[in-house]
N, C-alpha and C positions, 0 to 999 in steps of 0.2 A: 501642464498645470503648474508645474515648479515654477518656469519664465514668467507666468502668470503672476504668482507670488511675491516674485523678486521682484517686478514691477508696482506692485504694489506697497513694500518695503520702501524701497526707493523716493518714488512718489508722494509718499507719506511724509518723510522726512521735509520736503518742502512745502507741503500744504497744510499744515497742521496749524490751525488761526493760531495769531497773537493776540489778538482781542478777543478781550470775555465775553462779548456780545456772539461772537462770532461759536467760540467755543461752546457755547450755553445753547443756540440758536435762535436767542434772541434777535429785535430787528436794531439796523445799525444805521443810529441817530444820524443823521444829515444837516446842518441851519446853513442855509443857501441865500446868496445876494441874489436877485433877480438881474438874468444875461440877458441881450437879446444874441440868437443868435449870429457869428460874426463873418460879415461879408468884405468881398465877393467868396464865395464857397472854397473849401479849397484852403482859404487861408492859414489853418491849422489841421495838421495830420500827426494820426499818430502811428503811420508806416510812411516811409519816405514811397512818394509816389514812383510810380515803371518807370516812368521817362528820367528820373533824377539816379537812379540805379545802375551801379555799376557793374562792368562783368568782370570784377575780382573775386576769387573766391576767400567766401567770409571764413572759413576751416582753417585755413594756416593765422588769423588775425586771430581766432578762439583759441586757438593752440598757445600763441604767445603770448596770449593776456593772461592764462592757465600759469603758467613757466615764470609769468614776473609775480606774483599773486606776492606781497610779500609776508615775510615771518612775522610773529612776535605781534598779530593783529588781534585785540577779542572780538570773535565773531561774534561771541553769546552776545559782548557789553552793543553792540548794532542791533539786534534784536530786540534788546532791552530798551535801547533809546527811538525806535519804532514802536514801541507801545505807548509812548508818551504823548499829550498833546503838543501841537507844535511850539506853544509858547514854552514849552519846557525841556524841552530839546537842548542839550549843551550845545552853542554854538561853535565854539573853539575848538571843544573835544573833537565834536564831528566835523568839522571843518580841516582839521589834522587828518582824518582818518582818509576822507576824500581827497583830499593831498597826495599820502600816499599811495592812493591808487589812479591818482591822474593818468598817465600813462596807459595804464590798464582800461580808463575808458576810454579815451581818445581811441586804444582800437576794438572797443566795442559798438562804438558810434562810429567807426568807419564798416567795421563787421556787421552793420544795421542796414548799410545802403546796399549793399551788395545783394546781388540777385538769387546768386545758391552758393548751396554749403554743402561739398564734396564730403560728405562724412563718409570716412574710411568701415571698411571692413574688420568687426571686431571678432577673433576669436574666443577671447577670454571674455568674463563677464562685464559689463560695461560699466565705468568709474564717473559717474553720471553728479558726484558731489560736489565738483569746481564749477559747474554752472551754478547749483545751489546758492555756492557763496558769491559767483557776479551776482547773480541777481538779488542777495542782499546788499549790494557793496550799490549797485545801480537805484535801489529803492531809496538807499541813505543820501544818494544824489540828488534824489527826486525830492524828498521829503526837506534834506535842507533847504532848497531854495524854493518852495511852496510856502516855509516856514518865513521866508524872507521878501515873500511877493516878488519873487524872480521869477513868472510863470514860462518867459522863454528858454530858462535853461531846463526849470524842470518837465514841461515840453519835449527838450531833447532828449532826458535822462528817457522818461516815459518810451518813446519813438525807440530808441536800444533797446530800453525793455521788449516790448514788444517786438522789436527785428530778431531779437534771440529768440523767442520764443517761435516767432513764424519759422526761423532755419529747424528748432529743435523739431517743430510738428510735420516738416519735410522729411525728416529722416525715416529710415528702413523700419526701425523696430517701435514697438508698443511702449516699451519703457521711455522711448526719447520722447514720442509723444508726448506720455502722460507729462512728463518734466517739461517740454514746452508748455504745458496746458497750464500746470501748476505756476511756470514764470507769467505767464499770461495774468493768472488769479493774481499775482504778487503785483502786475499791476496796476490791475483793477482796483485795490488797496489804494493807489497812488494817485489815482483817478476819484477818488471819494473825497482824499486829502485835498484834491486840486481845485473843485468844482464848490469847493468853500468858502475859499476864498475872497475877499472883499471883490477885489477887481479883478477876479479868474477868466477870463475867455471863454465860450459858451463854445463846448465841446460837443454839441447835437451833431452837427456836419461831418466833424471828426471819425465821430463813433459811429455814424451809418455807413461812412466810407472803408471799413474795412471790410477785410472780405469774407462770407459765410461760407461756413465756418471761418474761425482765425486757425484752430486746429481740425485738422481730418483726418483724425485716428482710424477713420475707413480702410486708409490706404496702408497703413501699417497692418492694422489685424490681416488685412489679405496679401501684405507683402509675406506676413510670416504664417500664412495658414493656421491659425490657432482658432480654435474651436473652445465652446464650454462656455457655461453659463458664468463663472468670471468677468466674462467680456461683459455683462450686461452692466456692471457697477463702472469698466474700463469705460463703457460709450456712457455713463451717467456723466461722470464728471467731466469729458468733453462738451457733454450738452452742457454741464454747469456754467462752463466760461461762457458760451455762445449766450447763453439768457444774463448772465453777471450784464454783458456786455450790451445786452437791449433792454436792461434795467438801466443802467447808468445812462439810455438814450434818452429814457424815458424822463428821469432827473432833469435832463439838460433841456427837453421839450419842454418841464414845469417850470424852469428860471427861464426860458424865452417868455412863454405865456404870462408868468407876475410882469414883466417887465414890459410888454405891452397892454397889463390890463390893471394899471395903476396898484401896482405888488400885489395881488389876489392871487390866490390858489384856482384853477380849476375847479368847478363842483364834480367834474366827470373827464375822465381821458378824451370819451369822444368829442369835448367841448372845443379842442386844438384843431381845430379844422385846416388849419393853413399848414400845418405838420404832418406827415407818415410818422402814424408812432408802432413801434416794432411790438409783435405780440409776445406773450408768456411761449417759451417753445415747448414747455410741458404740457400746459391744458391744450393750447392751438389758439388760446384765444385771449384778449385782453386781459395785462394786468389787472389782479385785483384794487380798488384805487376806491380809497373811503375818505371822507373829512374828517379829523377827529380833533379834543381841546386842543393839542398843541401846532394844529397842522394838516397835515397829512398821510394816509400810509401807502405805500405802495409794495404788493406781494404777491410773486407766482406761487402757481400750485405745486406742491408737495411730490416732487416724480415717484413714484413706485420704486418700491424696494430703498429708501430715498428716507431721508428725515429732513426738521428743520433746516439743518444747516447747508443742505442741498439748495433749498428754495433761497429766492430773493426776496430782503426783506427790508425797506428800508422807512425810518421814520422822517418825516419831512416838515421843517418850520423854516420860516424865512425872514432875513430881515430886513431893516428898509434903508 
């Protein structure tokens, strides 16, 4: 039960929203251009596909991106400028900041293509906070050039994100997991940012192409035999990603649908007939999905044991 604890210690530290909407568990406002989705299939990913995958191991590239991390960074002031809309973003600031960690992503985007991630044997307790800070250094990647309609780099930033995230949910123990889970959540963040904008790419194809789960903290709770009702909150927030991630599908179905039905909202999900749209993995069954003044809302149910800020909740307006 201690391991238990410290995994959740840990894990915390990274998941704990930056937005008020998120912390309150309010839902989180969306105004969307209508996409159609973008062909041929394929064209954008947000895990480098099997075939393009190399057999380097990504654990000596995370080690050394860890090793160059440099000093004299504020982590807090990156946080901070992730709360802001994008027009307010310093650009210079952050553009300096990701400067000097070029390096450091060059090999986390090579550490993203790679197949596995040899994670060593720890005896001592596991120092799980330098991926914390990639994966803020990787989001401020993401968000500047969203902020600058660069959707192909921020694209890339995403694709890292996420390649870390799939190495951290491979590993042995429950605390990696839940830390892959939680970078995963950070970039689902990135993904809300992206899908706003004006001329974003319609990321439906993207987001069914990963793989279900993205993490499978199955195989951790039974690598370490751990038992107790703990675990039931551990597999909560696993399921959280997995539905974050067939919410934000669901999004990108509704900016195909405006954009082939002269910008109109859906009256009903089932209305997307030409679409597979992913259910709520709590209820089992479709998103809850209403018209309202400004839009639309779209929101799974509540999991047990679980509050607002478990469920998915997003509000939806669009523009033309």
């Amino acid at each position: 039960m201690k391991h238990i604890l410290v995994c959740f210690a840990i894990v915390l530290s990274v998941t704990l929203p930056t937005e008020a909407s998120r912390s309150s568990g309010g839902p989180v406002k969306l105004t969307l251009y209508p996409a159609k989705v973008a062909e041929p299939a394929g064209t954008y990913r947000l895990l480098v596909k099997a075939e393009k995958q190399t057999d380097e191991d990504a654990m000596p590239l995370y080690e050394k991106a860890i090793q160059l991390m440099p000093k004299g960074v504020d982590r807090k002031q990156i946080q901070e400028w992730l709360k802001l809309p994008l027009e307010r973003i310093p650009q210079k600031e952050a553009e300096e900041v990701v400067q000097k960690h070029i390096e450091i992503l060059r090999l986390l985007a090579r550490a993203a293509r790679c197949k596995r991630c040899n994670w060593p044997e720890w005896d001592a307790p596991l120092d799980l906070n330098p991926y914390r800070e990639l994966a803020f250094v990787i989001r401020l990647w993401a968000r500047l050039d969203i902020s600058r309609d660069e959707y192909k780099g921020a694209l890339a930033a995403i694709q890292t994100g996420f390649g870390m995230a799939r190495h951290l949910g491979q590993a042995p123990t429950i605390v990696q997991g839940l830390v892959g889970t939680a970078v995963g959540g950070l970039m689902c963040r990135e993904i809300e940012q992206f899908v706003q904008g004006k001329d974003s790419p319609n990321l439906y194809a993207a987001l069914a192409d990963l793989p279900e789960p993205l993490i499978d903290i199955e195989k951790a709770i039974e690598s370490e035999k751990q038992t107790g009702s703990a675990l039931d909150r551990i597999r909560l927030i696993s399921k959280r990603l997995a539905n974050n991630l067939n919410g934000l599908q669901c999004v990108e179905a509704i900016r195909h649908y405006a954009a082939t039905h002269d910008g109109q909202l859906p009256q009903a999900l089932s209305d997307m007939k030409d679409m597979a749209i992913p259910n709520d993995l709590v209820s089992g069954k479709a998103f809850e999905y209403r018209l309202i003044a400004t839009g639309a809302a779209l929101q799974s149910a509540i999991p047990e044991g679980g509050n607002e800020r478990d469920a998915v909740h997003y509000q939806i307006a669009l523009r033309r």
